[in-house]
N, C-alpha and C positions, 0 to 999 in steps of 0.2 A: 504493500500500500504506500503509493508516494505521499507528500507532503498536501497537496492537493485535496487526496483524497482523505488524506485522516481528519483535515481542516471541515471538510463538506457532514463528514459522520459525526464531528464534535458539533456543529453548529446544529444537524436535524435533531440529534440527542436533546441536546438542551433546549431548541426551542419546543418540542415534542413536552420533556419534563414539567418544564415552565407551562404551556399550557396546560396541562390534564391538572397539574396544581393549583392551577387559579381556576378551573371547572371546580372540583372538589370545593374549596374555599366559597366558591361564589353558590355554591350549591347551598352551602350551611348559610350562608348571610340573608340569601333568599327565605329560606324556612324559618328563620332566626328574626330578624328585622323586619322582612314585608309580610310574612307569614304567607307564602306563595310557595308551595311545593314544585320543583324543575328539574327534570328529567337530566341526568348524566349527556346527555348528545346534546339539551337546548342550553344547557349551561356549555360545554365549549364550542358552540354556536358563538351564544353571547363573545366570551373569551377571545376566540380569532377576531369579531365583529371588530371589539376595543381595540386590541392588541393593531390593527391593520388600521384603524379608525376608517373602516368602510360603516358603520353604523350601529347600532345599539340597538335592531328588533324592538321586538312589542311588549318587552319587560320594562323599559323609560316611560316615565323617569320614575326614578325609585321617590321614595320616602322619605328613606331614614337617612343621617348622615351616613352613618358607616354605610351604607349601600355606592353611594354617592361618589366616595371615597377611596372605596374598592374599585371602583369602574375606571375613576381619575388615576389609581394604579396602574390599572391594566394600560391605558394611555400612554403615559410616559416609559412604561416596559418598554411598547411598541416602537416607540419613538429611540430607544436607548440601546434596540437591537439596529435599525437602521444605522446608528453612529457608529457601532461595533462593527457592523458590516462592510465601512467603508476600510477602515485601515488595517482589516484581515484578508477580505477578501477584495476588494476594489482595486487601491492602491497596487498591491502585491501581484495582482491579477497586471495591471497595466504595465508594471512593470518586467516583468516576467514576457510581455508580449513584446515589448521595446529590446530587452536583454537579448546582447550578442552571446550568439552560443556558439563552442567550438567546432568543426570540421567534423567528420564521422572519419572522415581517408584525406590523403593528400598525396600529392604527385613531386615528389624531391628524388635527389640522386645523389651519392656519395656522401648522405647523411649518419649520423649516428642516432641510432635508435633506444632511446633510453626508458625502461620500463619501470614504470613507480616513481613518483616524484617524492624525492628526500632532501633534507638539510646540505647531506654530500653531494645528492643530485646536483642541487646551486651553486655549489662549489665547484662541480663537473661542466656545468653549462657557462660558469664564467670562463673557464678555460679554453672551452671550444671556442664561443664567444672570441676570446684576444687572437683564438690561431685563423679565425677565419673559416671554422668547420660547421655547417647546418648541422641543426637537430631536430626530435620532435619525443615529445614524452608519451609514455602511453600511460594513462590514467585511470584507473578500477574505479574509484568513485569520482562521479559523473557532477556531482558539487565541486568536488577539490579541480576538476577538471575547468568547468566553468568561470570558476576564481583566476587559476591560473592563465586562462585566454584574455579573461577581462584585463589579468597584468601585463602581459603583451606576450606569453610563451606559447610558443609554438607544441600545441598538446591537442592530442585525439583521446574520445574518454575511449574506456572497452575494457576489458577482460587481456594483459597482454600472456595469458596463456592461450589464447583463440588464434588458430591460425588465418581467421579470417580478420581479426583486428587486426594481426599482422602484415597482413598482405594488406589494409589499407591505410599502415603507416610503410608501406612500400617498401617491404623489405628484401626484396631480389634487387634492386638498384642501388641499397643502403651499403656504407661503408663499411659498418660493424652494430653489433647489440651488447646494450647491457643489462644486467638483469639485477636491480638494486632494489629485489624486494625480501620476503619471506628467506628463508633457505631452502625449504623444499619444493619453493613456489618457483624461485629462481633456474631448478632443478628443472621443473615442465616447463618453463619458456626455453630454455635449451634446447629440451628436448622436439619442441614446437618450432623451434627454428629450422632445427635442423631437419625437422619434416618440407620444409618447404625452400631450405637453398643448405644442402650439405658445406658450401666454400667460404658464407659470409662469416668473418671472424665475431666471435662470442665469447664477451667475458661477463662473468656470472663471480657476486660478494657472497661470503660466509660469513655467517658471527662464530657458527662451529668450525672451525680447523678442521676436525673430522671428519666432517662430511666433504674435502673437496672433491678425493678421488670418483666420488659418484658423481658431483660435478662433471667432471672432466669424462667421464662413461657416459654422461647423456649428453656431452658436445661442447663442450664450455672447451672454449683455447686457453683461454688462463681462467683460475680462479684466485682470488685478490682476499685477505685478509688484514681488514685496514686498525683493526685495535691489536692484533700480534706484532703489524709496523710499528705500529705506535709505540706501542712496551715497549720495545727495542729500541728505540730512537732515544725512548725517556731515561732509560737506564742508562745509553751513553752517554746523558750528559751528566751522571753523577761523577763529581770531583772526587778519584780514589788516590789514594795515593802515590805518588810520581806520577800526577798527570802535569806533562806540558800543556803551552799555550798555543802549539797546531800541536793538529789530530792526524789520524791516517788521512791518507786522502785519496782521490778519484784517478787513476791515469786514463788519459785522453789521445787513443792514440800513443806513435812511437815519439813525439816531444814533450805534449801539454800535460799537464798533472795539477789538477783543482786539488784545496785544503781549507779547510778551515782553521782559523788561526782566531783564539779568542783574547782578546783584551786581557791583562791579568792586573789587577790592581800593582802601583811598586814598579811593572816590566819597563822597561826601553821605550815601548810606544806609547804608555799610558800617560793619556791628559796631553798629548803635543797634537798639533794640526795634520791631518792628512798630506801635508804640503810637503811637513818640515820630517814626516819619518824617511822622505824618500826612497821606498822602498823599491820603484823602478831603479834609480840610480845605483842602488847601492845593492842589491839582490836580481834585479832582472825579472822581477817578478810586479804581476798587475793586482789591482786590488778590483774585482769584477762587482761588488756586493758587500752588503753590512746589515748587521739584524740588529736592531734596535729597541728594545722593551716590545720585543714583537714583530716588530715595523720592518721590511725588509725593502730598502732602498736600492736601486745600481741606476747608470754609475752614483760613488762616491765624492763628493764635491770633496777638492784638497784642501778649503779650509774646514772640514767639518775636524772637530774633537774627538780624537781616540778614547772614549771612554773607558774607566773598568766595567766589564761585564760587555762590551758590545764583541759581535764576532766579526770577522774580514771573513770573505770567499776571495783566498787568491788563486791565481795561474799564473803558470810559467813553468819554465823547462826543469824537468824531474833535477837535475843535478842545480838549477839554482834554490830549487824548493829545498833542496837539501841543507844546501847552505842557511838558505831561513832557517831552517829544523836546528841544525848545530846553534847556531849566533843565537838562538832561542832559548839553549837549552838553562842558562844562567837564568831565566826568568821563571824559571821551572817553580809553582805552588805546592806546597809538598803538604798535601793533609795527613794528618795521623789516622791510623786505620782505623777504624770505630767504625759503627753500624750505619745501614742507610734504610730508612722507614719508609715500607710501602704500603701506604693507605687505600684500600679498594684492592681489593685479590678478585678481580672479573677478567676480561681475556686480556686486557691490554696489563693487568696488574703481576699474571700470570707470568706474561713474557717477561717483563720487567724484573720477575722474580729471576726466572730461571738465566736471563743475560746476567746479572749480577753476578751469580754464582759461577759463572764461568769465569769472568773478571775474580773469581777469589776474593768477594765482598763479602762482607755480614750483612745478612740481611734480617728485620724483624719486619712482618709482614701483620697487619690491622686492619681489622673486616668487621662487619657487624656480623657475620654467621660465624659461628664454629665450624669450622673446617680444615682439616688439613691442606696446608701445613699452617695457619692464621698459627698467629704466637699469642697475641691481645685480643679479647673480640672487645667492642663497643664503640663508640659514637666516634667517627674521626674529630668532634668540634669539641669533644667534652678534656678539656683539660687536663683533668684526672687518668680518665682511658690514657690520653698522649705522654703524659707524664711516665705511666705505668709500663708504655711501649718506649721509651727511655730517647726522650723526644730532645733533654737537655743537653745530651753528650752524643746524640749524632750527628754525623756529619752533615748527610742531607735528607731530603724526604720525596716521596714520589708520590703527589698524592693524584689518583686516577679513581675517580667517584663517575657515577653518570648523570650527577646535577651541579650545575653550577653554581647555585646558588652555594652547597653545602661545599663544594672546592675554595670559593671565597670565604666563605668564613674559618672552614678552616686553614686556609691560607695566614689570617687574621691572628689564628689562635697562636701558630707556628711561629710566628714570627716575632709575638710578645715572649712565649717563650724562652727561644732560642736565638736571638738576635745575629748569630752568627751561623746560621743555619741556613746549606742553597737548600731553595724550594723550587723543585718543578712540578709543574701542576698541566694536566691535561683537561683543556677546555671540549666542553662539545660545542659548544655554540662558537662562530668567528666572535659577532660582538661580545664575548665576555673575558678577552684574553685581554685587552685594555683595562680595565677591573680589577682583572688578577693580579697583574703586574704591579699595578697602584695598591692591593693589598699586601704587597711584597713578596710576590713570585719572583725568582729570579730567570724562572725560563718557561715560557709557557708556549704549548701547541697545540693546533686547534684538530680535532676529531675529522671531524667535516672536512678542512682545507687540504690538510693529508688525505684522505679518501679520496676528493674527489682528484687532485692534481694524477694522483696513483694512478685512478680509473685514465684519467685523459692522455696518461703514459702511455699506459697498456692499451689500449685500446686503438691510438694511432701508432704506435708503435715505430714511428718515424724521425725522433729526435733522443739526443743523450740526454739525460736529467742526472743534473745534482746531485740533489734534494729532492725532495715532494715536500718543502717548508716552502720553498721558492724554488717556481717553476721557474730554474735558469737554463737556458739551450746554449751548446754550443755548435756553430756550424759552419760550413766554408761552402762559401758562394762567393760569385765571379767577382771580379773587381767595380765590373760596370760603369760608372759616370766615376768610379775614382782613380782610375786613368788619367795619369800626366799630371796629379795633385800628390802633394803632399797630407800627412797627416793633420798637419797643423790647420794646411788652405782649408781641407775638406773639414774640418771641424766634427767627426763623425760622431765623439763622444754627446757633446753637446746639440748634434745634429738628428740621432737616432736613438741616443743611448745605451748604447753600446760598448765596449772594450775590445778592439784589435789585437789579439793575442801574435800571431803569426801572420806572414804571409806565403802561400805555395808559391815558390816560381820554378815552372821544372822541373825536375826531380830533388831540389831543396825546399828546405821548411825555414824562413828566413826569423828569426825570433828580436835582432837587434834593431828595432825601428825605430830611429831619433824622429820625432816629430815634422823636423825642421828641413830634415835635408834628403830622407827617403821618398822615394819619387814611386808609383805604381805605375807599373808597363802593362802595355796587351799582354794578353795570356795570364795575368795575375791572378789566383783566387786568394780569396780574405776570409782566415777564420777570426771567426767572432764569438762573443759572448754576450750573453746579457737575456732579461726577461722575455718572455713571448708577443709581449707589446713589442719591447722595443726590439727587437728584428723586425718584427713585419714595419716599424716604423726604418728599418735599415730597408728594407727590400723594395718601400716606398719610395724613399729618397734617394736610394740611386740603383737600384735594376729595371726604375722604371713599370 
């Protein structure tokens, strides 16, 4: 029964109730007052007569007052159901006629077909969005769908386990599908897909790890487990003992090698200008990116502030990274071994356990269930609980909850505590990682943003990724309009946004590029760096 109709059954009810109740009533008042005996059918006779104010029959005018009065009831009922009538069913009615409603099929090609609209979905579609990739969602409820076309998304409601919903978000001409619902729901659109195009690529999410291999038997190309990434991610950034200020890092190819290299309170870089560390000069190395209380910037403006806590993405050639690595290694933060507190033992708390332990961490693990291996069970926000899970002598804490409100506050708690305590904290929502930060996370990442970046990885399958913090591409594409220009003339950083890491000329990889006096020739290809915006704003500006 849709909305419509339960609307039409509540109104016949009640007005049905309402009248047999003022028959009855008027029935007594009659026998009572005018002393006039009235038949059950001539009394709601009467009743409709008032209620409509089509007339009053051969019972007017009564007598008594209460008669009188009873009647001038039944009147303004009538009148108070017309009023009711307009902004239930009137309004709603015209509205409903006027209301854009989405597509049933559409006719697209080399799109991505995203099934169930999620938080990550948003996350997924911002991403296609910057690469310049269509989409279209497919949507089970037929509200949520509505909303969504009203917002400007491109969404067909249905059923996307139906192979016929399928075939009319045109999925024989589609790039690829993703299957961002249920787990075993995820499972029959697979398998749905693959009833009607065996080749188009399909990846399909899990919350259970366990289940991918069935995934993968009913058609799924990859299956994606975006809170096992997460754990993993979040446990590397706990500060164990002898951690330097770069990390491992990405090799790119037989020259480029991306790192992260983070700020350390006390180091070399900390608190001087991006200008004045010269790290091209002096290492040969490019600063592509910087994460900021969240914020992920490229490029780096050279007068921005090296702060403590903020991180670099550099590039450059493995053996000058190395050198960064050595001339680093004096800024080296040396924590004492002690515990690191993980609050929330769910998938992503899980991983985070079990990375840890590989790292040869202590770990004490706090959940409100009893469970193996939970060490503390109770409240992560209650003082007491955090105290008892020995919140004052650890070193950091991981707190992965699945609300955010209860990650901020206890963000809050942690941090009165332990004052010298890193707090990383896994958001699910993007807006509440700004929040977090301000309650004193020192590192916070977002559920959603990871997911979806992952999905837009996997799915186009077409560029190298970082991160899934920051979707950073690296890529080499032709020189085009920067032929016969200098670095400097062509102004690329400021032009596109981007970082010129190398140039190909020939069978050389040319890495020593002075601004000033390096010149691109025909035949040049330019590898680059930088967000997914900014390439395509490189691709704009000079491939034309």
């Amino acid at each position: 029964m849709n909305i419509w109709q339960r609307r039409g059954a509540y109104a016949v009810l009640t007005v049905a109730a309402v009248v047999l109740l003022y028959a009855a009533g008027y029935r007594w008042g009659m026998a009572v007052f005018e002393r006039e005996a009235v038949s059950y059918i001539q009394a709601v006779q009467v009743v409709v007569e008032s209620i409509t104010t089509a007339g009053f029959g051969g019972h007017a005018p009564w007598s008594s007052n209460f008669m009188n009065a009873y009647v001038l009831a039944m009147n303004l009922t009538g009148v108070l159901f017309v009023f009711l009538a307009v902004p239930v069913f009137v309004v709603p009615l015209f509205r409903e006629v006027f209301k854009t409603h989405p597509p049933t099929a559409i006719e697209a090609s080399g799109h991505i077909i995203l099934c169930e609209y999620t938080p990550r979905g948003e996350a997924l579609i911002a991403e296609l969005a910057s690469r310049g990739h269509a989409y279209v969602i497919i949507e089970s409820d037929r509200q949520a769908a509505s909303t969504l076309h009203e917002a400007g998304y491109s969404v067909i409601p249905g059923d996307p386990e139906s192979t016929n919903v399928l075939q009319n978000a045109s999925l024989t001409t589609a790039a690829g599908v993703i299957a961002d619902a249920a787990d075993d729901t995820n499972a029959s659109i697979a398998l749905s897909v693959r009833e009607l195009d065996p080749d188009v690529r399909v990846v399909t999410l899990v919350e259970n790890p366990d289940l991918a291999p069935y995934h993968r038997f009913a058609g799924a190309d990859a299956v994606l487990s975006p809170r096992q990434l997460l754990g993993d991610n979040l446990a590397r950034q706990v500060p164990t003992a002898m951690k330097t200020v770069v990390d491992e890092g990405v090799e790119l190819g037989e020259h480029i090698e991306l790192v992260e290299l983070k700020v350390e309170a006390g180091s070399a870089l900390c608190q001087q200008p991006l200008r004045d560390a010269r790290l091209r000069e002096r290492y040969g190395v490019d600063v592509v990116g910087a994460w900021k209380e969240g914020t992920f910037s490229s490029p780096v403006a050279p007068e921005e502030t090296l702060e403590a806590g903020m991180r670099l993405l550099i590039a450059g050639e493995s053996a000058r990274i190395q050198a960064l690595r050595q001339a680093s290694i004096s800024d080296v933060q040396c924590f004492p071994r002690r515990s690191v507190l993980i609050a929330g033992y769910g998938r992503a708390g899980q991983t985070a356990v079990a990375t840890l332990k590989q790292m040869r961490t202590k770990v004490v693990v706090l959940d409100r269930q009893d469970k193996a291996p939970v060490d503390v069970v109770g409240d992560v926000r209650d003082p007491d609980v955090l105290s008892e899970a020995g919140i004052e002598s650890a070193t950091a804490a991981i707190i992965s909850v699945d609300d955010d409100t209860t990650a901020i506050f206890a963000t809050l708690v942690m941090r009165e505590l332990n004052p010298e305590l890193y707090i990383i904290v896994r958001a699910n929502k993007e807006e509440s990682e700004k929040k977090l930060y301000r309650a004193g996370a020192d590192y916070v990442q977002s559920l959603a943003t990871v997911s979806g970046r992952m999905m837009a990885s996997t799915i186009l399958k077409d560029e190298q990724v970082f991160t899934f913090e920051a979707q950073i591409e690296i890529v080499k594409l032709p020189a085009g309009d920067l032929v016969g220009q200098t670095l400097a003339e062509a102004e690329v950083r400021s032009e596109a946004g981007v970082v010129v890491l190398a140039v190909v000329r020939g069978a050389d990889t040319l890495m020593e590029l002075d601004p000033n006096t390096f010149r691109f020739a025909e035949g040049d290809a330019v590898v680059i760096a930088g967000t997914s915006k900014s390439v395509r704003r490189f691709e704009a500006a000079f491939l034309g």
